[in-house]
N, C-alpha and C positions, 0 to 999 in steps of 0.2 A: 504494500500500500504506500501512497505519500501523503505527504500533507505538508498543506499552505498555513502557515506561520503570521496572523499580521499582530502590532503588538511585542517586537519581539525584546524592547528595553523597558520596558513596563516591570512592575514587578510583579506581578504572574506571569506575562511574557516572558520575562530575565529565565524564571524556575519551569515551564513551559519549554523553553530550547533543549531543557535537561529531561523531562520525562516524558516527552515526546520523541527524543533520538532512536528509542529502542521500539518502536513499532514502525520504522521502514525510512525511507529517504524524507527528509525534512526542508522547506526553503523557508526560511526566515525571514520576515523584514521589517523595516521600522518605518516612519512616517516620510525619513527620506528617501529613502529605496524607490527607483524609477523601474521604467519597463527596459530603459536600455542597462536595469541594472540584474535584469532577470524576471523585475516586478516591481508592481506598483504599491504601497505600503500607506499610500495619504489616504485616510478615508474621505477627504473632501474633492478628491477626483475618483468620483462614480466611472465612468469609462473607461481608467486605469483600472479599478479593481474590476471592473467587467473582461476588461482585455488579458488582465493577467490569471483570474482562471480559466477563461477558455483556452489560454496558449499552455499552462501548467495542468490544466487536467487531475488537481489532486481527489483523492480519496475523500480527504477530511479536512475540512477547514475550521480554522481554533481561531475567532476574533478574538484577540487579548486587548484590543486598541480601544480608546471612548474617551469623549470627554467626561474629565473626573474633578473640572476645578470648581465643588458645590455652588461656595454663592458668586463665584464670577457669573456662570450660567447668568445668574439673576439678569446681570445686563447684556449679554448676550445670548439669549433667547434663538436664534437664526442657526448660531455657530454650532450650541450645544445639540441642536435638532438634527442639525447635516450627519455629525459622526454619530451621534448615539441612536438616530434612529433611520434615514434616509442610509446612510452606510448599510447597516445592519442590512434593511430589507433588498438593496442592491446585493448584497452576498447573497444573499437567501435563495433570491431570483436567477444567479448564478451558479447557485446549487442545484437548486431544482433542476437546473435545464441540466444537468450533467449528471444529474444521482449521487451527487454527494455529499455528505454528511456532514451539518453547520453547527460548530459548538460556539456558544456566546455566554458569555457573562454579563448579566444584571443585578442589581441590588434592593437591598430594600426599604430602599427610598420609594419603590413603587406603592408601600403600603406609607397609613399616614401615622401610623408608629402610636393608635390607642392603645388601652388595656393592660394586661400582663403577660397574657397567653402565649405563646411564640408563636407564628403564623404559619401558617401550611398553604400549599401551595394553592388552595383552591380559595383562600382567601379572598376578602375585596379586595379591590386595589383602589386609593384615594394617593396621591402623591402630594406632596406640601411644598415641593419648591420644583421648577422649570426643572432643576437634575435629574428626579426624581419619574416627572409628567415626560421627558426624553426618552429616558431608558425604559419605561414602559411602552412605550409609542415605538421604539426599537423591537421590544418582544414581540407586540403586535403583528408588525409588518413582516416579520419571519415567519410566523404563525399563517398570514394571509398567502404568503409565498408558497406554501402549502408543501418547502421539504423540509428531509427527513434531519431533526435536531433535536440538540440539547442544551440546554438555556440552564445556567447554575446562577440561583439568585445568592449572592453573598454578602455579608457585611464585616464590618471593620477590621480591612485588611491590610496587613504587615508584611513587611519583609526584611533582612540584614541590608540586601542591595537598598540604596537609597534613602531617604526622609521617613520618618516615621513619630509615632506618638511616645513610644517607647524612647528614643534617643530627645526627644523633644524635653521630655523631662529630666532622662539623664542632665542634661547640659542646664537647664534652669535650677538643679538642684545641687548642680555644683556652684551657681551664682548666687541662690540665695537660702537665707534660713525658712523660706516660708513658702507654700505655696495651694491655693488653691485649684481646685479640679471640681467638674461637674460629677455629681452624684445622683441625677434623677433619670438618665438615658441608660437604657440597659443592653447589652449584646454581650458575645463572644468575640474578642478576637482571635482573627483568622488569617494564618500563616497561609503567605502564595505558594510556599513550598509543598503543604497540604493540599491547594485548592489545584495545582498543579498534577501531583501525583494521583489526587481522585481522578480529574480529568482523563488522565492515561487508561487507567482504569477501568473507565466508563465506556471511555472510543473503543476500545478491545473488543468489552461485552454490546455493544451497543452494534456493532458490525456484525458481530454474530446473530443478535436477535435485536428486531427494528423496533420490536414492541418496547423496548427502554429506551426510545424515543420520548420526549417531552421537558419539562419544564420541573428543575430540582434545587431543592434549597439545600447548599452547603456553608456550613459552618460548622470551625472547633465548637465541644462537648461542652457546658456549663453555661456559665452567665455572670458577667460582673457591670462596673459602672463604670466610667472612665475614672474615678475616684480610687475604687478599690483596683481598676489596671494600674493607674500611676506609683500604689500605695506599693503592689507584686514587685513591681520594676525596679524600686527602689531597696528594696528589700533583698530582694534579688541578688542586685549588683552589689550589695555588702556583703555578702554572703560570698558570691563567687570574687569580688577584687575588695578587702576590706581594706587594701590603700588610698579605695577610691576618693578623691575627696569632695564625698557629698556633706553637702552645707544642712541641706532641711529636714529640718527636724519634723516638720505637721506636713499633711498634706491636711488642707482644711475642704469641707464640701462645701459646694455650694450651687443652687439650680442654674438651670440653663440659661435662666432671665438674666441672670451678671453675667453673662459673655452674650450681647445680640448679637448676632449676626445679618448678612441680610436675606441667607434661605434659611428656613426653617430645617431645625432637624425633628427626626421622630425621637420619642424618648424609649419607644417600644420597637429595640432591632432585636428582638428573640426571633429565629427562627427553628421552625420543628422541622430536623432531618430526618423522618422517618421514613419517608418515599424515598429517598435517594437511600440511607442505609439498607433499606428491605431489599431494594432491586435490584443493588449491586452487590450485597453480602459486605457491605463495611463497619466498619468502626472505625469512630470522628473521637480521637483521644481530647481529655478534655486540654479549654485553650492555654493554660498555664503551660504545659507542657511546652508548647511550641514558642512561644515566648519566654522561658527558660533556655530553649537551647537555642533561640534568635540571641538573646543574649549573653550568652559564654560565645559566641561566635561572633559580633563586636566589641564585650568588651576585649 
């Protein structure tokens, strides 16, 4: 089999070039990648990504690519639509016509984050900010495209490669003795490395039997707040480097109303992986783990 790569410096894309190697020939690319470079990689040239799977002919195509930047979305409304969702349905359309199997990633921003419950996939969808109203409007039009996919809805994702919430804190906590973090948004974080390897996973069983086909929520095991992530992290990293020299002493909570922003977040990112662990026969270790070993691996 091959498979089309786009996405590929993202951080699931990054972890993606690694668990996608061992299921056959792989072309990779990133936003800049042209067709005189083997392919087209911009989601904002539709006729490029049109042209480069008909000329590559892959098996399986792995969108890693989207816009991710929440509340810029807010004022570019146009931009965030083109990749997260006009993108999307162009691959889709180009799947179809070829019989090839379209993996995409969504989040769950598609829901509006009430209650407590963790969401399942058959949930409503209400979206709170333009990121959110995008990347549903992306599922959609793959769904309309009528092929054969797999849509992993995810939330708060990490990785060692690049920026993260984790290092965010480290570094604030070596500046000061104080710090607050929001305590009333709930999720799991979720390692690319994880959301990578289920992927592999899934494209294996999913080729064999079409019927695991559809739309699956992944996320690491548990649940915390970005309060008690900050509070692991810090703890953590005395544990594994007690030279380190963190300053703070409190992580103090506080709601989401003292940090506005200009898109809204949900406060309710739980999602229930039981459709994805039933179908593929997994187990989603819980998130601490993987942010334990994200972090022996920076610090």
């Amino acid at each position: 089999m091959s498979c089309l790569l786009l996405g590929k410096n993202g951080q699931v894309g990054w972890e993606l070039q690694r668990s996608l190697a061992s299921l056959g020939e792989l072309v990779a690319l990133d936003r800049h990648s042209t067709l005189a470079d083997g392919g087209c990689g911009d989601l904002n040239n539709l006729d490029g990504l049109r042209e480069t799977v008909a000329r590559l002919r892959p098996t399986v195509i792995v969108n890693a690519a989207a816009y991710t930047a929440v509340d810029k979305a807010e004022s570019e409304p146009d931009q965030a639509y083109a990749l997260n969702a006009l993108a999307p349905g162009v691959l889709a359309e180009a799947a179809q016509a070829l019989g090839a199997l379209l993996v995409h990633y969504s989040t769950d921003y598609v829901f509006d984050g009430s209650g407590t419950a963790p969401w399942n996939e058959g949930a409503a969808t209400a979206p709170l900010s333009v990121y959110g109203q995008t990347k549903l409007e992306g599922e959609q039009m793959i769904a309309a495209a009528g092929a054969r996919h797999l849509i992993f809805r995810t939330s708060w994702v990490y990785a060692a490669r690049g920026s993260n919430f984790a290092k965010t804190m480290l570094r604030l906590a070596q500046e000061r003795d104080h710090l607050t973090v929001i305590d009333d948004q709930f999720g799991a974080p979720t390692g690319a490395e994880l959301i990578a390897d289920v992927t592999a996973h899934a494209i294996r069983q999913t080729l064999r039997d079409e019927a695991c086909c559809g739309t699956y929520h992944l996320a690491a095991s548990g649940e915390t707040t970005w309060n008690g992530y900050a509070r692991f992290v810090l703890e953590t990293a005395r544990t594994l480097q007690p030279d380190l020299a963190i300053q703070a002493r409190e992580v103090a909570p506080v709601p989401t109303s003292a940090f506005p922003t200009p898109a809204r977040r949900p406060l309710n990112s739980r999602l229930d992986t039981t459709h994805l662990r039933e179908n593929f026969g997994l187990n989603l270790p819980m998130w601490q783990h993987g942010v334990r070993r994200m972090l022996a691996e920076i610090l």
